[in-house]
Residue frames as a rotation matrix with the C-alpha (Angstrom) as fourth column:
UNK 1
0.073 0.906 -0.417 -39.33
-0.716 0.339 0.610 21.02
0.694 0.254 0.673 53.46
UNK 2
0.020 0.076 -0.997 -38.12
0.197 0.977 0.079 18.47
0.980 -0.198 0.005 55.25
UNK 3
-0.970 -0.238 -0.056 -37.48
0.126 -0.293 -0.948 20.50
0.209 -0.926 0.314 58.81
UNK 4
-0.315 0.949 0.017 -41.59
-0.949 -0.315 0.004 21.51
0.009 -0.015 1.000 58.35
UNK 5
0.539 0.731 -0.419 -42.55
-0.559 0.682 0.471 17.60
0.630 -0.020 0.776 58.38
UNK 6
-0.636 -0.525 -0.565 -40.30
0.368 0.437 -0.821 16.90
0.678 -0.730 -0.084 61.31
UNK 7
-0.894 0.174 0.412 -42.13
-0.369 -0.808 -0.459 19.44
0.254 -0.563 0.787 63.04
UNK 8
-0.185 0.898 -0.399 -45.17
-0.782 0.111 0.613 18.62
0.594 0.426 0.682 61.85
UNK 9
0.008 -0.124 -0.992 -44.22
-0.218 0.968 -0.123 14.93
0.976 0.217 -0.020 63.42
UNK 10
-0.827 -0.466 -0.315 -43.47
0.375 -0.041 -0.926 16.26
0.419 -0.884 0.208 66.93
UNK 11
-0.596 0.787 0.159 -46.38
-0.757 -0.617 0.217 18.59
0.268 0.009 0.963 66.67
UNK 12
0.104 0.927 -0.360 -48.82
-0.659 0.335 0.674 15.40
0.745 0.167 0.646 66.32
UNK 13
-0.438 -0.564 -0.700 -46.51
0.365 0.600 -0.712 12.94
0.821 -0.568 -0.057 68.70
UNK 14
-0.996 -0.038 -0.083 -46.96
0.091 -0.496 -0.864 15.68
-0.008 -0.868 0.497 71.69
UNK 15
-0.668 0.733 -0.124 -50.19
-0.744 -0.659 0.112 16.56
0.000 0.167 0.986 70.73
UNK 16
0.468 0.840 -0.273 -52.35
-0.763 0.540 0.355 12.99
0.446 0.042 0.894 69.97
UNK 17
0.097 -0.511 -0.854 -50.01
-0.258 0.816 -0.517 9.80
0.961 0.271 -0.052 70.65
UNK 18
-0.574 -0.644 -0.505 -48.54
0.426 0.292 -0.856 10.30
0.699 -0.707 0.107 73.79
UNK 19
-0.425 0.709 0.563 -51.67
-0.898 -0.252 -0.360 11.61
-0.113 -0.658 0.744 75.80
UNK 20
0.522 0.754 -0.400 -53.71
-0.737 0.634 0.233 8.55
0.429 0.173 0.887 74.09
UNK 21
0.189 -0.189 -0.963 -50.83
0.065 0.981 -0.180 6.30
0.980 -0.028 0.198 75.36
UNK 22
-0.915 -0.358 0.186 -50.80
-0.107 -0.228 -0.968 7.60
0.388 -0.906 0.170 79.13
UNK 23
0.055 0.939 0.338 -54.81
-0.998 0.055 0.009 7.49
-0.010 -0.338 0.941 79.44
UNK 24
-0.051 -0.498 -0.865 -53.66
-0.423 0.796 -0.433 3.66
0.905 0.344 -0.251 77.82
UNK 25
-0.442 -0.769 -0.462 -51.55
0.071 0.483 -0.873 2.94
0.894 -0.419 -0.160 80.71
UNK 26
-0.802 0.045 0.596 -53.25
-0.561 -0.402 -0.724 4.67
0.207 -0.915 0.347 83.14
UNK 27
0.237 0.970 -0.055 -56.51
-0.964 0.242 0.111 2.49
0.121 0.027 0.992 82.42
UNK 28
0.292 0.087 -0.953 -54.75
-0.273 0.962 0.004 -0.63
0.917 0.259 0.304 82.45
UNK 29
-0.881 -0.384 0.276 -53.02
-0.273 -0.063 -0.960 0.02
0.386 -0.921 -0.049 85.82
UNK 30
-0.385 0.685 0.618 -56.70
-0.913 -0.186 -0.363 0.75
-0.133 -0.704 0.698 87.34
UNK 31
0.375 0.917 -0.137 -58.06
-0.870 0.399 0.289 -2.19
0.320 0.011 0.947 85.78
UNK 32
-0.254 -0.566 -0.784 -55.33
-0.264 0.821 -0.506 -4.31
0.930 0.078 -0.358 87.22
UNK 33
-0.897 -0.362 0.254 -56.07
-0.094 -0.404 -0.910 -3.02
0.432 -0.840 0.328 90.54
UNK 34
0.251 0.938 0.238 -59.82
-0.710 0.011 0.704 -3.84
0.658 -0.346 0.668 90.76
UNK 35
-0.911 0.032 -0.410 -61.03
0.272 0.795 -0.543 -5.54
0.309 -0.606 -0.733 94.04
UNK 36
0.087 0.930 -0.357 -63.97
0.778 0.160 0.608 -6.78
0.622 -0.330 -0.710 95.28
UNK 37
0.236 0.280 -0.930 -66.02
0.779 -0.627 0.009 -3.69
-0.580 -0.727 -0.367 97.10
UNK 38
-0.754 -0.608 0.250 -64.57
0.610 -0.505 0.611 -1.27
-0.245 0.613 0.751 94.51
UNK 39
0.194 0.907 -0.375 -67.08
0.329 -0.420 -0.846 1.20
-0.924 0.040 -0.380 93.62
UNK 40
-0.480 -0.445 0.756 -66.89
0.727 0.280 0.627 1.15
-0.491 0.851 0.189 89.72
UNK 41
0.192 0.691 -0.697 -68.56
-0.189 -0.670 -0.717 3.22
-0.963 0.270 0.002 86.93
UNK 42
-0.203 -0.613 0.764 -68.62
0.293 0.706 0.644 1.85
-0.934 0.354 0.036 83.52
UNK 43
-0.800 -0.527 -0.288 -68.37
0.255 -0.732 0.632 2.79
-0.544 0.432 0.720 80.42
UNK 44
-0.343 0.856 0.386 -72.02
0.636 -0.091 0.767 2.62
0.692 0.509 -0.513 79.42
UNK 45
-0.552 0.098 0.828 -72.68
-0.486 -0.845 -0.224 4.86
0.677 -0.526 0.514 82.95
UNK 46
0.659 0.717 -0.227 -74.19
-0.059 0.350 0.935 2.57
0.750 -0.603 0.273 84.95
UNK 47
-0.303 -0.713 0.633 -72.63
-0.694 -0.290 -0.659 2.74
0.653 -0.639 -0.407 88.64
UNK 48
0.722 0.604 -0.339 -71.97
-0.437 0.777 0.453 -0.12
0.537 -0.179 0.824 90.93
UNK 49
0.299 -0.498 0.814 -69.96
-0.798 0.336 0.499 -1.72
-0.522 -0.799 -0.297 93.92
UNK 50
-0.173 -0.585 -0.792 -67.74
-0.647 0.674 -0.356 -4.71
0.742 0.451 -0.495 92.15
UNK 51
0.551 0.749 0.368 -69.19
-0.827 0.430 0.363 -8.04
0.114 -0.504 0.856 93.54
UNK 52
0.681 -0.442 0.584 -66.54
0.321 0.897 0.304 -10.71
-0.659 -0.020 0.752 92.33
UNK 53
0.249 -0.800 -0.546 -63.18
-0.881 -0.421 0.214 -10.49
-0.401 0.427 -0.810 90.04
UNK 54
0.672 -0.294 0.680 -61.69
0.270 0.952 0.144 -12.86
-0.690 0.087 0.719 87.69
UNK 55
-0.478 -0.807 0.345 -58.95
0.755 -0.177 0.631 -13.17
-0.448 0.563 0.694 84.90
UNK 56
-0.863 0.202 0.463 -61.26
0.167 -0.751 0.639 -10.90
0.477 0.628 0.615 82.20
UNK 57
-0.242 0.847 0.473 -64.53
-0.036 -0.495 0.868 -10.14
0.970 0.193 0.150 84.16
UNK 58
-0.988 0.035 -0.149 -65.86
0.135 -0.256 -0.957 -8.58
-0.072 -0.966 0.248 87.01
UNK 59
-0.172 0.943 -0.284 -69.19
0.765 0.309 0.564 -9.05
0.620 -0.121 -0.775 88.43
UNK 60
-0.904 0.059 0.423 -70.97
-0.092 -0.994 -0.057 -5.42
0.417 -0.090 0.904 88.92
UNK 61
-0.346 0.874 -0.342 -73.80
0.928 0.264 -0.264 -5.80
-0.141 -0.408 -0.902 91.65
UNK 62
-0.882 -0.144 0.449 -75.94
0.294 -0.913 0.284 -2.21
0.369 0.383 0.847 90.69
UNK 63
0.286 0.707 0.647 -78.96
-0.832 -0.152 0.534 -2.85
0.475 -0.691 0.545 92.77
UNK 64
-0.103 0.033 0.994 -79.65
-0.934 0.341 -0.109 -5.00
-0.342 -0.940 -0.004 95.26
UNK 65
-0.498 -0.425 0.756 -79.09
-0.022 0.877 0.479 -8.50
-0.867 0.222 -0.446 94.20
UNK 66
0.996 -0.059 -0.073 -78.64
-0.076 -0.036 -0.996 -7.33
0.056 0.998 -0.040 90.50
UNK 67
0.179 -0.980 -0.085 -75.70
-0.175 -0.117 0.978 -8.46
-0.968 -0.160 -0.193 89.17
UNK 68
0.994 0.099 -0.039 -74.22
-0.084 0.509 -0.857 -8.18
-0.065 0.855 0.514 85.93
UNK 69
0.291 -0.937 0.191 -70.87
0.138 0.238 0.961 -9.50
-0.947 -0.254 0.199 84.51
UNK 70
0.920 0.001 -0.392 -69.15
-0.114 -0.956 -0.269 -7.52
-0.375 0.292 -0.880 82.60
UNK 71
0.497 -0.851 0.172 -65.31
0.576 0.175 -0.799 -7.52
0.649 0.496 0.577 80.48
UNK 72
0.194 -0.307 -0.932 -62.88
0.956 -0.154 0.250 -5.68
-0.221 -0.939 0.264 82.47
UNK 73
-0.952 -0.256 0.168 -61.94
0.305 -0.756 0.579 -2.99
-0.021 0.602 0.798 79.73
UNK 74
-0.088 0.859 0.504 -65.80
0.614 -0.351 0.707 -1.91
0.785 0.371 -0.497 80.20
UNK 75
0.502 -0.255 -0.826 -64.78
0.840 -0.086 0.536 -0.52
-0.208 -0.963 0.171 83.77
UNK 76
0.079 -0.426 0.902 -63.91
0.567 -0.725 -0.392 3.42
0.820 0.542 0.184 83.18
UNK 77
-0.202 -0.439 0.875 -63.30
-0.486 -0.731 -0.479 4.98
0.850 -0.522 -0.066 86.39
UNK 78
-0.143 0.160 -0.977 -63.22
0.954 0.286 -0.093 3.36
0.265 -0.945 -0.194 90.46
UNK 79
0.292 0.762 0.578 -65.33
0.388 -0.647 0.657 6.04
0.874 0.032 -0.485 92.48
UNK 80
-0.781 -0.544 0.306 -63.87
-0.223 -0.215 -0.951 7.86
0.583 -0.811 0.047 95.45
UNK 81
-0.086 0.510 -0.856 -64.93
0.836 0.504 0.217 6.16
0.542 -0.697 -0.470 98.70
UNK 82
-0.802 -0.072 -0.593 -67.04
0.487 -0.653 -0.580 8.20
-0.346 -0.754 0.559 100.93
């Protein structure tokens, strides 16, 4: 019994944990890495060119002088230039 809930333990580890804590890491990296000009996409979907940075919030221009400001953890992917 007890080899079948070791398993069982490794099984979920490999399987949920340790993907959810690389996507983690990998999101905090990018959101260290924002700079102004950045071409952002956030998690509600709205796409936009990063206008200003600070400690927790970045100012998302999405039209022409629209801007909105925004938490940094709302910030889900930086768009390939080009």
């Amino acid at each position: 019994m007890l080899p079948m809930i070791v398993v069982f333990g490794l099984i979920f580890y490999f399987l949920v944990i340790r993907p959810q804590q690389k996507n983690a890491k990998a999101h905090k990296k990018l959101i260290s890495e924002i700079q102004k000009g950045d071409a952002v996409i956030l998690t509600s979907g709205i796409h936009g060119r990063v206008a200003s940075v600070s400690d927790d919030t970045v100012s998302v221009e999405v039209a022409d002088n629209v801007k909105i400001k925004v938490n940094k953890d709302v910030v889900a992917a930086r768009k390939a230039q080009g």
